[in-house]
Structures are given as C-alpha cells and as structure tokens.
N, C-alpha and C positions, 0 to 999 in steps of 0.2 A: 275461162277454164274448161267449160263443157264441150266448147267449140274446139281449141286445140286439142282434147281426149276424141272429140270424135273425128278432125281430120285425121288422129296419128290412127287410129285403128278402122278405117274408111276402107271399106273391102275385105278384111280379115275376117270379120262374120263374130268377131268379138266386143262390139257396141254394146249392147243392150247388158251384158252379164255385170261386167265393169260401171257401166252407169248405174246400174238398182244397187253393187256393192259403194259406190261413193254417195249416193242420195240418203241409203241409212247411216253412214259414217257424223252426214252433214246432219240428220235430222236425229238421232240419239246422242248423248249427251256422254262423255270419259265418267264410267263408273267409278268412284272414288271409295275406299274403304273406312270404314268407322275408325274415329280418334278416338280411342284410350288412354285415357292418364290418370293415375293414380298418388294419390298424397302425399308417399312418401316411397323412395325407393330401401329403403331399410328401416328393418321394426323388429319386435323381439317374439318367442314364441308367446301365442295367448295373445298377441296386441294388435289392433285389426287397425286396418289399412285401406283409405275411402277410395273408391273407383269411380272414375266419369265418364259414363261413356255418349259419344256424342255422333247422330247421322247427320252429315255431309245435304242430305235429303231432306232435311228438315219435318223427319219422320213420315214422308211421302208412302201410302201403301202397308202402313205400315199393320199390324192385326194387333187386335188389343189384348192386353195379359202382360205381365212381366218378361225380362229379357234374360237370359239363360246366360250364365258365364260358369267355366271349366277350368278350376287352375291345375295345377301338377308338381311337382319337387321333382328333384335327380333320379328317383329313386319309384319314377311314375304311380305315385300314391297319389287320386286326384279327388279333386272336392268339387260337389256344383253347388250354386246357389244362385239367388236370381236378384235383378235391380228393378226397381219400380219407378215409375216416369217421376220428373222433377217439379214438371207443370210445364217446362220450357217445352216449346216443339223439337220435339227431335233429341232428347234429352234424358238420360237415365242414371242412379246415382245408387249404391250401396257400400258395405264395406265389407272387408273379408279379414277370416282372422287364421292362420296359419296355426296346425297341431304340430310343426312340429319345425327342430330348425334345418335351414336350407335355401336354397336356391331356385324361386318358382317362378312360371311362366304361365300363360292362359289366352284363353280363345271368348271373345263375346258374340254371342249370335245371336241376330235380328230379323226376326220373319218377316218377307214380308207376301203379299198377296199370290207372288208368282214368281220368287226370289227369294233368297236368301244370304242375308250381307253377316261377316266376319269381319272382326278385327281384334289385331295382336295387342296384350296385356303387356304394359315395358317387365323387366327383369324387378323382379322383390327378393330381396334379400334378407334372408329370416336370423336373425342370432340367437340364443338360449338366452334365457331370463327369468326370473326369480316368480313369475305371475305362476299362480294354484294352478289355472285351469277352467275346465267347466262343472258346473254342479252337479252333482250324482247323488243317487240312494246312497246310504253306508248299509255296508253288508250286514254287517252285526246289529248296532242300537239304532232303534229306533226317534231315539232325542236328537240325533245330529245330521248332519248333511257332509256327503265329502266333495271335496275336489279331485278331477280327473290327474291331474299333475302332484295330487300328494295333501294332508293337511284334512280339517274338522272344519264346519261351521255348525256353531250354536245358532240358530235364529234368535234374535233378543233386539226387540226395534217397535215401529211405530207402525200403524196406518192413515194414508190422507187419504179425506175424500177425492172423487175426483174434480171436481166444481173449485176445488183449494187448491187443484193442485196446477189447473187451467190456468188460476190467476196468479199464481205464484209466475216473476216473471224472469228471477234471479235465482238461482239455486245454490252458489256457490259458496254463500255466506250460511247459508242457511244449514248445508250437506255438512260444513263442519263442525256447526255445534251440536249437530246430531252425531257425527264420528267421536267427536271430544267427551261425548259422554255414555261412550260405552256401547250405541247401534251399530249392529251388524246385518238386519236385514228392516227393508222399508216395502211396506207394500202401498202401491201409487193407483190409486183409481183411474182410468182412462175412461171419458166421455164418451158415450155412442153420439157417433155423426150423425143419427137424424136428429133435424130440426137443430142444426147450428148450423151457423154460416162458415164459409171457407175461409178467415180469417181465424174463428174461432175453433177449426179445426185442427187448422197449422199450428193454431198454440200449444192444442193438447199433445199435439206430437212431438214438439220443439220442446215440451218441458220432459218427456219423458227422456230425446235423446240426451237434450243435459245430462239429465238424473245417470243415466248409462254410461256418460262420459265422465262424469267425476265418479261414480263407484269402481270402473276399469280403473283409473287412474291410483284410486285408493287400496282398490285391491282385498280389503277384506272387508269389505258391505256389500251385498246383495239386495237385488233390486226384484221386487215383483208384481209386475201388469197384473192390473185386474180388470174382466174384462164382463161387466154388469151384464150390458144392454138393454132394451125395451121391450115392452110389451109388447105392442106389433109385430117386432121382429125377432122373437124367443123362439122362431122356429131351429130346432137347430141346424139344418141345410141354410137357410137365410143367416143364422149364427156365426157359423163356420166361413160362410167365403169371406164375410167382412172382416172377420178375424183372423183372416190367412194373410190379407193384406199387413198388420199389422207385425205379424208373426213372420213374414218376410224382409220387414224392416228392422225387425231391432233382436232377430234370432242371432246375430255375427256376435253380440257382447260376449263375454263369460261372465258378467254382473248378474246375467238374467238367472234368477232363483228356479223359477216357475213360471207357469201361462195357468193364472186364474183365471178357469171359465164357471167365472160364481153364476154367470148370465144363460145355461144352458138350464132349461128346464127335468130339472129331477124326476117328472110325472110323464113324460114322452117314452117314446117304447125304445127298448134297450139295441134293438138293432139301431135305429137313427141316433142316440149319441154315439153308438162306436163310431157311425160312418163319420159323425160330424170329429171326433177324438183324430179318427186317419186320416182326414183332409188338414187337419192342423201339422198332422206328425209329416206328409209331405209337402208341408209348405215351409218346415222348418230342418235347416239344413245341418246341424251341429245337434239334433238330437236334446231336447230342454225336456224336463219335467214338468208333466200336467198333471194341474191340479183341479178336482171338480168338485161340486158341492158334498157335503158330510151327509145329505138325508137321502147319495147312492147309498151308502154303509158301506160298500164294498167296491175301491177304485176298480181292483183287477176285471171288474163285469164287463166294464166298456172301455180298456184297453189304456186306461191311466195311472199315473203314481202316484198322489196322494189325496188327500180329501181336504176339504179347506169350508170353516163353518165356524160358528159361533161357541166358546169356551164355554163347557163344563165342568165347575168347580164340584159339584155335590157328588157327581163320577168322574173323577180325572183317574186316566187309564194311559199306560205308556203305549202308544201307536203313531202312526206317521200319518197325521193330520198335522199342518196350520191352523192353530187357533186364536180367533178375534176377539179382544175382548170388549166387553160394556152390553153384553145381552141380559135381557132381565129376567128378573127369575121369582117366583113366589117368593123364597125364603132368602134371608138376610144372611149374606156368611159371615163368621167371625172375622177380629181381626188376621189379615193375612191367609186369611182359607184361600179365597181367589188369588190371593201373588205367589206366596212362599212357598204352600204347598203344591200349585205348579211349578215349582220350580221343582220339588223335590220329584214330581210325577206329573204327568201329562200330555200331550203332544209333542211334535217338531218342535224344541227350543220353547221357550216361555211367550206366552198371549199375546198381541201386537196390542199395544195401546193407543186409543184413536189420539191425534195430534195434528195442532192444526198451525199451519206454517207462519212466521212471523207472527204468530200473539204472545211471543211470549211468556209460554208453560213452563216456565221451570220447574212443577212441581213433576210432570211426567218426565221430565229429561233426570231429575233427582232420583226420583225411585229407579229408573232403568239403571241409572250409574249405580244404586247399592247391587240390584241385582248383576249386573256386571263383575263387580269387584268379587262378588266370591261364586259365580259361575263359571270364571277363570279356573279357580282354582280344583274345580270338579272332574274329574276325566266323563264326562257323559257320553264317549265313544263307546267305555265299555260296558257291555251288557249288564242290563240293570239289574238286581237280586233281590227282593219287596224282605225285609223282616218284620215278622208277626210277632204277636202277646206281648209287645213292650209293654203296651199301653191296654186296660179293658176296652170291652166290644162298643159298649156305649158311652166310651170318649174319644171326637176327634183328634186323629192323629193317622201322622203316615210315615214309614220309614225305610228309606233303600240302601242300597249299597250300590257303589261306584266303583270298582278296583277295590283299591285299598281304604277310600275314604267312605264313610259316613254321614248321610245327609239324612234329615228328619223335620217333623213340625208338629205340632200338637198343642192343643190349650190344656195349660197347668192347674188343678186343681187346688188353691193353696200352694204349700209345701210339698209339692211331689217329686218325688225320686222315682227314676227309672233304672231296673237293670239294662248294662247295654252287652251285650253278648257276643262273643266269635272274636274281638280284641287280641289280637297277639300280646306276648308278654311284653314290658317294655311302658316307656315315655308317651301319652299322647297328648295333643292339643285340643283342647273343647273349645268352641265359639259359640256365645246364645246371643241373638239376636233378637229382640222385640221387635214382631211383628207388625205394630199400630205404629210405630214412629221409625221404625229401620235402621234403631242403632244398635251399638252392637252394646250389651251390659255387664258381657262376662267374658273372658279372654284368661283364661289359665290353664295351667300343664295336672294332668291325672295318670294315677298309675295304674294298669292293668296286671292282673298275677296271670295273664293267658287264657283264664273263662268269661273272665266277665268283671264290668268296671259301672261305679254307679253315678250317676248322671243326677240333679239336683239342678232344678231352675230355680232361677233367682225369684221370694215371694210378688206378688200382683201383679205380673205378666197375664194379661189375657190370653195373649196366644204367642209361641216361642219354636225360632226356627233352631236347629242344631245341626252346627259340623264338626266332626270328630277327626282326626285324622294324626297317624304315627309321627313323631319327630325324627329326623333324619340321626340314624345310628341307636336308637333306642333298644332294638334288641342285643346287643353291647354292652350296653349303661344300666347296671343298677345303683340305685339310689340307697343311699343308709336310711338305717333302721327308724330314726327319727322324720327324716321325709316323708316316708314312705304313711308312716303314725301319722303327721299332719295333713298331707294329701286323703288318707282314707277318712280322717276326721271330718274333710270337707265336702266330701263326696256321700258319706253317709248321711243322713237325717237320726235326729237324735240319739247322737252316740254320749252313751253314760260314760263318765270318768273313771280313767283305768284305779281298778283298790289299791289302796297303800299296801307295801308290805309290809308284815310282822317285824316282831323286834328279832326273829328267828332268822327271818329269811333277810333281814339287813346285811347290809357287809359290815366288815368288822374296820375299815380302813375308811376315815372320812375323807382325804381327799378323795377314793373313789366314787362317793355319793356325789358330793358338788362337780364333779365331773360330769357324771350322767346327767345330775341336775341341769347343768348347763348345755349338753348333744341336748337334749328333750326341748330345748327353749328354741331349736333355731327354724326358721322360715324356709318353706320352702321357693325356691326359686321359678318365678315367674317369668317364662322368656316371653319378650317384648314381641310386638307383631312386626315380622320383616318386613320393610318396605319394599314393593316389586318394583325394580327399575324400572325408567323407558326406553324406548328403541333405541337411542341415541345413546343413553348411558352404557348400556348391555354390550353395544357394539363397541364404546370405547374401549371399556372392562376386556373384551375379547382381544383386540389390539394390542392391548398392553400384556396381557397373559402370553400370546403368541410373539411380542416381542421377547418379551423372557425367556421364554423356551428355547428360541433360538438364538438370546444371547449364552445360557446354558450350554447348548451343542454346540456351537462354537468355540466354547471354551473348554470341551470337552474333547472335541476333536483335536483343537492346538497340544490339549495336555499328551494325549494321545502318538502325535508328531512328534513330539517331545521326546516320550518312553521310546518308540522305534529308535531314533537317532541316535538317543545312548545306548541300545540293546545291540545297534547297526554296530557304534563305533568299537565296542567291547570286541565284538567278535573280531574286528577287523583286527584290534592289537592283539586279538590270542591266535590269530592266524600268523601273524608276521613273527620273520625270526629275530632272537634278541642281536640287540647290536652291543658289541664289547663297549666300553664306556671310553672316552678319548680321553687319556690324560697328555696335558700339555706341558710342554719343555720349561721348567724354570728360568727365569733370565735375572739380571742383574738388580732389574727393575722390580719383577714381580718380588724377588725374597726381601726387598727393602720393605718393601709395602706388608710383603706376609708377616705376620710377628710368630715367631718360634714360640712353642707352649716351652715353659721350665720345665728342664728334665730333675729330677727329684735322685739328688744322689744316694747310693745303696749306704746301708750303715756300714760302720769301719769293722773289720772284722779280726779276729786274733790271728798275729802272723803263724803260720804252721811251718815249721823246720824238717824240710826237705833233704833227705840227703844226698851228697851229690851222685851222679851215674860216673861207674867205673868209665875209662875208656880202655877201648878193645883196639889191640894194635891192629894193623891194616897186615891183611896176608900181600906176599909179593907172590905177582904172575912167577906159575912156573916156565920156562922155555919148554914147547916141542919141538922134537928134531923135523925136518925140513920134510916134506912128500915132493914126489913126482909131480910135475906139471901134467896132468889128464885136460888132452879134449875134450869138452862136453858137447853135446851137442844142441844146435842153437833153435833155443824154441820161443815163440811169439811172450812179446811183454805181457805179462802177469799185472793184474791190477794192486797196485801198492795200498796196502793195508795201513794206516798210521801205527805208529809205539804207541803202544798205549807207554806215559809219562812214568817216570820210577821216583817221584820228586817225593809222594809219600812215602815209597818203603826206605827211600834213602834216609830219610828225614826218621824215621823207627829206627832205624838200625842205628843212626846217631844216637 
C-alpha cells in the first residue's frame, strides 16, 4: 500500500505530507462516543430513572471524581447531577428524578487527561403523577414537614442502628409491617467505611438503596441517613468529602427526609462546619435538608435546617428538631410524660423509637400504631396555640390547640375536673386515653354554652391524654333541655340534685308532671367512634358518588331535552295557520253504519183558527198607445246585472 502511494505521488513533492497523515490514521485508533442507556424510557414526575453510562475505553485516562450529566425538558429548564464509578472499568451508574412533566434529553461528560468525551442521553419521557414530591420546611408549624408537590408529613417512625441495618439483608417484608402500622419516617444508620471490608461496604449501601426504593414506591414514608462516623476522621473537611460521596448517590430519591450529620463534631469552629454543611449542599443536586446535631442550638449558624439530638421530655418545646428517643435522664417521667405529651408538644413529629429489624417488637410497632390513629386526626400543620391555667403550676400537664381541635395531657389528681375554655357553642367530642396502657376509657359527646365546657377524667388514671374536637354541624344542633341537664351532670363533679318543687309551684295538671317526669329520664346520646376507611374503600365510595352524579345529569339533561321539544313543538302550532276541519261526503255505506240519534218529537200543541186571506183581484195591463220608432244610438255592451228574484215579494203579495 505505501509503495503504490509513493509511485502515484513520485515527483509531485507531495510524499512525505500524505505518508505522516496515513501513519496516524493507521497508528490512532476511530474515537467512539460513550454509551448511555437508561432504565426506562418513561416515568412519571418525582419517579427517577437509572442511567448507565459506559467508556468504549474502558476508562483509559480517565481523572478521578464523579462524571457530570445535564438533562433538559422542551422548555430548556436543566438539571445537573453526577454518577459515581460502579467498580467496573469504564463504568458509571446513577439515577435522576424529573420536577416536572415532559420530554428530556442530556449530555454525559468524561474527562479525560487531555480530552474530553460526550455522550447522548436516549429521550425520557416524563408524565404527571400523583408522587408529593421533595421534602421541605413547612412555612408555618414547626410539627410537620411538607412536600414540594403539595401535602404534610408527620414524622412518626423508628430508628435502626446501623450495625442492624448492614445485616438486614431483605427489606421488603420488613418495610411493610412497619408501613402497616402507622410509620412515616425511618431513620437508618449508615456505617462508616473505615475498617470494613468492600463486601461489607456494598451492603451497607445496597440496604439503604432498598430502603429508598421501597419508600419511592410507597410514597408516604420517609427515609433518613444518618451519618455517625469516627473518631479519627470527625474532622469535618475528612467528614464532608466522604459524605459527598454518599450524598451523590442517593440525593435523586424524594424519600430522602434529611442528611443526618449527627457525626460532625459540635466543638470545631463555626467557620469549618459551614464549609463542611456547603460541600454537602454542592454535592447534592435536588436541594435535601440538613440536619446537624442539637448541642449547635441554633441550625441557621452553619447554614442548616434542622437540629437532630436526643428527646427532651422534662422541656419539650414546639421547634424543628428530630428527636431520638431512649436518652436517660435523672428523673423518672410519669406515665405517658415521654409519648403523649410529645405528641401534644415537642419536635419534628413524635420521638423515633429505637427498633430493631426482625426481632419481632411488636410492642414498639403497637404503641406507634395508637399514636398513629389519633395523629391522623390532628391538623399539626396549623400553627400551634399553648393554653395556660387549665391545670395549677405545680401539676403536670400541657395543653394546645391545633385549628379547631384540642389536644392535652396531664396526670389527674383523683377526681379532677378541668375548665376547658375558647369551645364554641355547639356538640363536641372528648376522647381520654390512659397513658400507661394506650387505650382509650372514655369516648362521649359534651356540650359547650360558647365559654367554656368542663372536662372530668375518669378516677385512677395516672396520667390522661385528651382530645376534644366539634362534631360536624353542631353549631346548628341544639340539644333539649333534658340533654343538655345530663351532659352537664357529667361533666361537672359533684352536682347536688336539683330541689323539688313546692306544692305552689307544682302544676295543677298530672299528666304534665309524668311528662316532664319522663323528658328528665332520657339518655343522652353517645355517638359511636367512626370508623376511618382505607384507601381502597374511599376510592370505591368516590366512584360510586361520582357515578351518581352523573347518572343525575344525565337525567337531568334528557328531562331538559324533553321540556325544549314540547316548548319547540307549542310554538310551532301557534305559528301555523288553522286549517278548516274536512268534513267528508256521506255515502250509502257510511249512514248504514252511522246510527241516527232519535229526534225527540215537540209536544202537540192547540190547533189556532186562522182566518183565511181575502183575495185581491189581479189589476189588467193598461194599453199605451204606440210611440215612434227612435234611433238610438249604438253604444258598447254594458255589463248585465242579474234581477234580483221577486219569488218573495210575489209570494207577500199572495
């Protein structure tokens, strides 16, 4: 080949230019572009989507650090985020999660030493979908968390250690008896890699991305890294890069709560955690809330959103901390001090209870599920209102307001009655709950006169939660006179029996006494506790409403159709002119068929004697004598008039 290139160019003075371009042709190798392939070419918003991407090079030159990828929508709103090696040579793997729906496209870049290789992301195709979102502060209360896409989270869940959570090597069985009984956020300890091997590493990653994979899927549990570390490496600069790693991998979920960095040391100086808080916050691409230990006191110092530390029952304070429970403490709380009354007050959502996977705790899965069922029913979004002097100074007790509901906790001394104050007029529902055993002992309706309505725990409760709350239409509904008598009977504590009256003031009529006797005897009515559907029921119930509605409108509309057509046809016969009615010709046939009605002869009447009419002789024509024949003269026919007939006057004159 070289020998006929240089006889054909032998004297042209063009050899040597053409041989140095075919020598690098032969000796460099067709640069190929990186393959991209992604999991799934359609997904919904909020639902992420794995990307693979892979050098042709087998990672040849390649510089070390994560690989940069740029998606984009129609509407060039663009996202970066980055993949981290697989272990394979040549090999990088993440996922990405779309805000919004539409049709994206992306670019992956790979540096390398003295290059740099591109390659095309295939087409994703985003559709709208029912998922929250990502987690956010709530504006307003401090108790809850929102979603960027709309919706509340209560935190209300467990913590595993990390060591449990390494060995846990299933999760799926496990995630749902923690869902089935009421958990909404899980926080999972993650092991620091020093001093474990890379098998034992891969596990603690492979159990969190489960965890992240079945909470997306579930859609209302949240999932939160915790993220310890060790002593050696508590610096926080050495802190941060390891933990960037992490936080590049599992930043795409919306499950992710939080990035607990319980493992950054609180005693280091305040510029070095900011820096270490902003190495996190650019290593994560969707924006997650940091959470750092409670003994800063104050997130905002070092550029974080909430505090995350050990439960304080003896000051529980409404602020946005995460708190752990099972820290100890000098003094003993009473029954329910530590659950109830955080519930009614205290942190982010209620305490995480440590819990450890497969042993079979159902006593912590128990209690979560009572707090569950009337957490539900709380709005804890809205801003909380503390009411004071229910109770004196030196008895515990704590009391808020939620919207419209009332929540409380206090240990009963005896027979105590509480005023409960601010009550609109109307129907409400009280709930007491024993604290020490979490059931419920009292469940009945009270009635409020609009100031104030009196509260009465049931006797030998140690300590007693309370929810109060309006019955639907009760400002509406008053109740008789006799109700209202045995409701306040119940509510008060030793109400003396009303005096008889005199023989003065008796009535004079006995059935109206055994009357009253008998209103004064009746019961007041206890409404039962509604049962809250589940998803499944709710939806049906909605289906069947919504087909009714529009068997309604449809019926509605036909009737509708209906009234036009006759209001249409009216008009049309009062416009039209009448038509003479057709009478038909009698025939032979028809009057055979017809029956003649009897004609009803007149009565006979007295003949009356007429007298007859003279007659009048007839005059004879006179003769006139003869005239002259006159010419006239001759003029056009004249239109002939008829005689009128003389058959009447002839007929007179007879």
């Amino acid at each position: 080949m070289l020998k006929r290139l240089a006889a054909l160019f032998q004297g042209r003075g063009t050899l040597l230019p053409w041989l140095a371009l075919l020598c690098l042709a032969v000796a460099s190798p067709a640069r190929a572009e990186l393959r991209v392939q992604t999991s799934k070419s359609t997904t919904g918003r909020f639902q992420s989507v794995g990307i693979t991407v892979t050098d042709p090079q087998r990672g040849l030159d390649v510089r070390s650090g994560p690989m940069s990828i740029t998606m984009a929508d129609g509407r060039d709103r663009r996202q970066t985020f980055f993949l981290d090696p697989t272990g394979a040579p040549g090999q990088w793997y993440g996922r990405f999660t779309p805000l919004a729906a539409g049709r994206y496209t992306g670019t992956a870049v790979l540096e390398r030493n003295e290059s740099t290789e591109i390659g095309l992301v295939p087409l994703v195709r985003v559709r709208a979908s029912k998922s929250q979102g990502f987690i956010r502060l709530h504006p307003n209360s401090p108790r809850v968390l929102s979603y960027s896409g709309g919706g509340t989270l209560f935190p209300l869940g467990v913590s595993i250690d990390a060591a449990a959570a390494r060995a846990q090597q299933d999760w799926k069985p496990e995630f749902q008896r923690m869902a089935a009984a009421g958990v909404t956020f899980i926080q999972v300890g993650v092991e620091w890699p020093e001093g474990l091997t890379t098998e034992d590493r891969r596990a603690t990653e492979r159990s969190v991305d489960q965890l992240l994979m079945l909470a997306e899927q579930n859609g209302r549990v949240a999932i939160q890294p915790s993220f310890h570390g060790s002593e050696p490496s508590s610096t926080p600069a050495t802190y941060s890069d390891v933990v960037s790693r992490w936080v590049r991998r599992w930043s795409f979920s919306p499950a992710v709560a939080a990035w607990d960095l319980s493992g950054l040391d609180a005693e280091a100086p305040v510029d070095e955690l900011r820096l270490a808080v902003q190495t996190l916050r650019r290593a994560d691409a969707y924006n997650h809330l940091i959470a750092v230990p409670s003994s800063l006191r104050d997130p905002k110092r070092v550029g974080a959103d909430l505090l995350v530390g050990p439960a304080d029952w003896q000051h529980p304070a409404n602020r946005r901390m995460i708190q752990i429970d099972g820290a100890e403490s000098g003094a003993s709380p009473l029954p329910g001090e530590a659950t109830w009354q955080m519930l009614v007050t205290g942190g982010v959502g209620m305490p995480l209870q440590p819990y450890l996977p497969g042993a079979g705790e159902g006593g912590t899965l128990q209690r979560i599920a009572a707090f569950a069922r009337v957490a539900r029913g709380v709005p804890f979004h809205a801003t909380p209102a503390q009411l004071r002097g229910l109770v004196p100074e030196d008895q515990p007790g704590t009391f808020y307001r939620y919207g419209t509901k009332l929540v409380g906790w206090f240990a009963p001394e005896g027979e105590q009655s509480i005023a409960l104050p601010g009550l609109p007029r109307g129907r409400h529902r009280m709930k007491v709950i024993d604290a020490s055993s979490n059931q419920v002992v009292q469940d009945l309706a009270i009635w409020s006169d609009g100031n104030r309505a009196e509260l009465r725990a049931p006797a030998g409760l140690k300590g007693a939660f309370v929810q109060v709350e309006p019955v639907t239409g009760a400002r509406t509904w008053t109740p008789p006179k006799s109700q209202r008598r045995v409701a306040l009977a119940r509510a008060t504590p030793n109400r003396t029996a009303t005096p008889r009256r005199t023989t003065a003031e008796a009535p004079t009529k006995r059935a109206a006494t055994s009357k009253r006797a008998a209103t004064s005897k009746r019961k007041v009515a206890v409404r039962k506790p509604v049962k809250k559907l589940t998803l499944v029921q709710q939806r049906a119930l909605n289906r069947k409403a919504a087909a009714a509605r529009q068997k309604v409108a449809r019926e509605k509309k036909a009737s509708q159709a209906k009234a036009a057509a006759r209001k249409k046809t009216a008009v049309r016969k009062k416009a039209a002119p009448k038509k003479k009615p057709v009478v038909k010709k009698a025939t032979a046939k028809t009057r055979a068929k017809v029956r003649k009605p009897a004609v009803r002869k007149p009565a006979a009447r007295k003949a009356v004697k007429v007298a007859p009419k003279k007659k009048v002789a007839a005059k004879k024509p006179v003769k006139k004598p003869a005239k002259k024949a006159v010419k006239k003269p001759v003029r056009k026919a004249a239109r002939t008039v008829p005689k009128k007939s003389t058959t009447k006057r002839s007929s007179r004159r007879s």
